[in-house]
C-alpha positions as a Markdown table, in Angstrom:
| # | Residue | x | y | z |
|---|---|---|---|---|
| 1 | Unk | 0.0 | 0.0 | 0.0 |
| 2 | Unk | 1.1 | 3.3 | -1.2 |
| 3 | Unk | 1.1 | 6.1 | 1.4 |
| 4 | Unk | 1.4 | 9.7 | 0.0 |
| 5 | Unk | 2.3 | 12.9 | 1.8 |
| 6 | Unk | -0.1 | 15.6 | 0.0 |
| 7 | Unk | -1.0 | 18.2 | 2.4 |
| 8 | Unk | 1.0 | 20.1 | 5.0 |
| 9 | Unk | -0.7 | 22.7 | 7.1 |
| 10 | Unk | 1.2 | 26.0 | 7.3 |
| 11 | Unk | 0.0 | 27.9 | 10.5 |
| 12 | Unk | -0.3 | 31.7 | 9.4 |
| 13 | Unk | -2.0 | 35.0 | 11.1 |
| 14 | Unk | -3.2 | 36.1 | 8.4 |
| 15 | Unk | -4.3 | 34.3 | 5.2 |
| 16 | Unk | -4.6 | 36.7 | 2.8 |
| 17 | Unk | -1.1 | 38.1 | 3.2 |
| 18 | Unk | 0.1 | 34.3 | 3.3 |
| 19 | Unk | -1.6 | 33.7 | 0.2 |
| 20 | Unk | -0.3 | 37.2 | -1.6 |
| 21 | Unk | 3.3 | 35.8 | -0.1 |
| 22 | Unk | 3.2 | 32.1 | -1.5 |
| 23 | Unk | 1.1 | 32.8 | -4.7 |
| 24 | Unk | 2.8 | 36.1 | -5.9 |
| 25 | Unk | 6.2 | 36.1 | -4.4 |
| 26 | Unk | 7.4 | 32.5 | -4.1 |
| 27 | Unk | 5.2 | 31.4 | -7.1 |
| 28 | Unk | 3.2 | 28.6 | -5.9 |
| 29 | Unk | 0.2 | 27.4 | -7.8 |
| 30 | Unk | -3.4 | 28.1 | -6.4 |
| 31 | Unk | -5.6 | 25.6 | -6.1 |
| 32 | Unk | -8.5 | 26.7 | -4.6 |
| 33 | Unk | -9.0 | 30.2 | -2.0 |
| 34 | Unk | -12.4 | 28.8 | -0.1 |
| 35 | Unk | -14.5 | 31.6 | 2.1 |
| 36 | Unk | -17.7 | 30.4 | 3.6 |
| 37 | Unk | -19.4 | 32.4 | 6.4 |
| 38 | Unk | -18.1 | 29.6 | 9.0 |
| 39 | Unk | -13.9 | 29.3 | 7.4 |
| 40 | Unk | -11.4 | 30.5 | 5.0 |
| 41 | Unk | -9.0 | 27.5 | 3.6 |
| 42 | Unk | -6.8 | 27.8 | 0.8 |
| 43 | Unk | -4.5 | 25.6 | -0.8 |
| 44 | Unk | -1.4 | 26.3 | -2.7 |
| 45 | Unk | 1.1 | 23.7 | -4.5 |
| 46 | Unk | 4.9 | 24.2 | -5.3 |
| 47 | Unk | 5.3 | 24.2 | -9.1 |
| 48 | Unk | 6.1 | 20.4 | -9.8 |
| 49 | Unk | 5.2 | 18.8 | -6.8 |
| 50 | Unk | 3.0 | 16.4 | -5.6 |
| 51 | Unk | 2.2 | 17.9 | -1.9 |
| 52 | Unk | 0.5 | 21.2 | -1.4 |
| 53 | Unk | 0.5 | 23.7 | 1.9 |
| 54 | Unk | -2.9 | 24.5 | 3.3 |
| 55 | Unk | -3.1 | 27.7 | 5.2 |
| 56 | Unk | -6.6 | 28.2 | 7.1 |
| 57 | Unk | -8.8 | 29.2 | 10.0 |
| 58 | Unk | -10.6 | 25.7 | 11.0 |
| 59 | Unk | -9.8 | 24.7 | 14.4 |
| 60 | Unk | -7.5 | 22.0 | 13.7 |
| 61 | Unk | -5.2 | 24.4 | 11.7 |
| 62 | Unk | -4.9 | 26.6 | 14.2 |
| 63 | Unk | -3.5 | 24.4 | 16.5 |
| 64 | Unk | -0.2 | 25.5 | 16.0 |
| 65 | Unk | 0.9 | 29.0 | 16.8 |
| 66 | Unk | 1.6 | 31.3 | 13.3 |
| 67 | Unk | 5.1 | 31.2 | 12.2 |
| 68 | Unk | 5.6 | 28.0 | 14.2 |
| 69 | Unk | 6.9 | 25.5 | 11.7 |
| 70 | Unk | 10.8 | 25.0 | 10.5 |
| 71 | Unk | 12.5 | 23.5 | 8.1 |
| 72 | Unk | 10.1 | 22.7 | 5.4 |
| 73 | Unk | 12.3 | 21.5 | 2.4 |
| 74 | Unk | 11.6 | 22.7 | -1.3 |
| 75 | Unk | 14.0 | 21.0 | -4.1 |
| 76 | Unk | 14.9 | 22.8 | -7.3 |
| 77 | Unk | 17.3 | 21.6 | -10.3 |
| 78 | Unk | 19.5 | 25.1 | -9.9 |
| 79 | Unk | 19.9 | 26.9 | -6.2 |
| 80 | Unk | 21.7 | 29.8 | -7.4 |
| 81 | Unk | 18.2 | 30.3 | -9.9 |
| 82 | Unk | 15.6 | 29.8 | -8.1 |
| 83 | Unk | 17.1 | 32.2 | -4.9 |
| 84 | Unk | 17.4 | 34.6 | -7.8 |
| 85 | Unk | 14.0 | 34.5 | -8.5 |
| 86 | Unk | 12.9 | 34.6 | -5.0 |
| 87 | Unk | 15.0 | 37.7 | -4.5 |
| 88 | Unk | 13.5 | 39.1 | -7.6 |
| 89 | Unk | 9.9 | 39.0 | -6.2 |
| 90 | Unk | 11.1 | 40.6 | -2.8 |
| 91 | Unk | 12.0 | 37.5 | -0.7 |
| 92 | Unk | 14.2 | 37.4 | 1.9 |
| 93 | Unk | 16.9 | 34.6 | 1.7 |
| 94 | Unk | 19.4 | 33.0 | 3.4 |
| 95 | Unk | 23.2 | 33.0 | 1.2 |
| 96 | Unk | 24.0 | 29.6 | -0.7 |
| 97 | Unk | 25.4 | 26.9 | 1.6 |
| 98 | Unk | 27.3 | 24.0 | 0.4 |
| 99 | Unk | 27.8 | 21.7 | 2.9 |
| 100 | Unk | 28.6 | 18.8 | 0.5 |
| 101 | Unk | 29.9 | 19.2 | -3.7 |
| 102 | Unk | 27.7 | 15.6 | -4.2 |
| 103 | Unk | 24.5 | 16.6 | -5.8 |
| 104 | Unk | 22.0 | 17.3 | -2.9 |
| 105 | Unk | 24.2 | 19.1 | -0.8 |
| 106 | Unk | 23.6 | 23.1 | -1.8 |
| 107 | Unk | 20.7 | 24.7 | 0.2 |
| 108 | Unk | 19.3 | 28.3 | 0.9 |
| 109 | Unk | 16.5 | 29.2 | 3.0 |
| 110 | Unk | 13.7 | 31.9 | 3.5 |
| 111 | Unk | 10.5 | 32.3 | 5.7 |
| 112 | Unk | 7.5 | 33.3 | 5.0 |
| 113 | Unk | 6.1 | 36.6 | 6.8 |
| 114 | Unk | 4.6 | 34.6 | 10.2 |
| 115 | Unk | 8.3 | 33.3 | 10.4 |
| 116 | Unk | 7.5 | 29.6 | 9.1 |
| 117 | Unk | 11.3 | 28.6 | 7.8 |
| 118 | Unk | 11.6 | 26.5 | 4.7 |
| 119 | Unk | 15.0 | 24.9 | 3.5 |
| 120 | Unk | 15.7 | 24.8 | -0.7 |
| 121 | Unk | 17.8 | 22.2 | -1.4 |
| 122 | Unk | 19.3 | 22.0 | -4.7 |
| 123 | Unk | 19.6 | 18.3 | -6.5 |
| 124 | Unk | 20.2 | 18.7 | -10.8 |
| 125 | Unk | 19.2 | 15.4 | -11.3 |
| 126 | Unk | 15.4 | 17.3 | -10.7 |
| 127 | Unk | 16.5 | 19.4 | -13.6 |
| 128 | Unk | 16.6 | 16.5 | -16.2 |
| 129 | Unk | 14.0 | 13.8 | -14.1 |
| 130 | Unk | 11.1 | 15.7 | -12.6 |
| 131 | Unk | 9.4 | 13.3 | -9.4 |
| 132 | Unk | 6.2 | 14.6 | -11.5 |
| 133 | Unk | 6.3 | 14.7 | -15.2 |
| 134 | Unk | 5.0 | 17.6 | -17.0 |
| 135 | Unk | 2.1 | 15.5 | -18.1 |
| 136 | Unk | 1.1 | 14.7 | -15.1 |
| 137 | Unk | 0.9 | 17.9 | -13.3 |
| 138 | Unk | -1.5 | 19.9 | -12.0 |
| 139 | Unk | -4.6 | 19.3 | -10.2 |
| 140 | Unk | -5.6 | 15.6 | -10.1 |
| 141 | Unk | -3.1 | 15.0 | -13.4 |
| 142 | Unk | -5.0 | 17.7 | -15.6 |
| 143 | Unk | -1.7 | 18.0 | -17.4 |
| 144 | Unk | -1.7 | 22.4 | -16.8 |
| 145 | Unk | 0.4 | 24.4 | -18.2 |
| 146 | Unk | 3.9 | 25.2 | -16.5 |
């Protein structure tokens, strides 16, 4: 039996600016923004992957206190890019480690405006072998655009 990791919650005080942040700045896709008169839930996937952040106001996503998660890890083909492109759309991010010259062994980092750290690890191999082919991306393997 397969097991998938598809969701992580990201605990945020305020989810329009956390949306405006991951959509606009860092360049996740939007999957759905949902207001009812009861909750606000929105989910947002990394270009490429197969897990998504949720950011809402139900009761079992504020359990954790805003800005209270650390370390969530992004991968991209090329670190030196994609921080580039972060720092183009006004993110804040940590210098270029390498901590090993073997592919997987370059990271940056950045956090989002509640403080939440993320890690952004940079393995090629992503470059030429996406986990998720183009063909199968986007919500339930639409095949969108990229």
């Amino acid at each position: 039996m397969d097991w998938t990791l598809e969701v992580v919650i990201v605990p945020v005080g305020d989810i329009d600016r956390a949306v405006a942040f991951y959509r606009d700045q860092v360049g996740f896709e939007l999957d759905h923004d949902t207001r009812t008169e009861h909750m606000h839930v929105v989910q947002l996937t990394p270009r490429g992957s197969g897990c998504s952040i949720v950011i809402g106001d139900l009761p079992a996503q504020n359990e954790m206190a805003p800005g209270s998660l650390r370390g969530l890890q992004l991968v991209v083909a090329d670190a030196a890019a994609a921080r580039d492109e972060l720092l183009s759309r006004g993110v804040e991010a940590s210098e270029i480690t390498v901590f090993d010259e073997r592919d997987g062994g370059t990271f940056f980092g950045f956090a989002d405006p509640d403080g939440n750290t993320w890690a952004v690890q940079q393995i090629r191999a992503r470059g030429e072998k996406p986990l998720i082919p183009l063909e199968a991306r986007g919500r339930f393997g639409e095949g969108r655009e990229v």
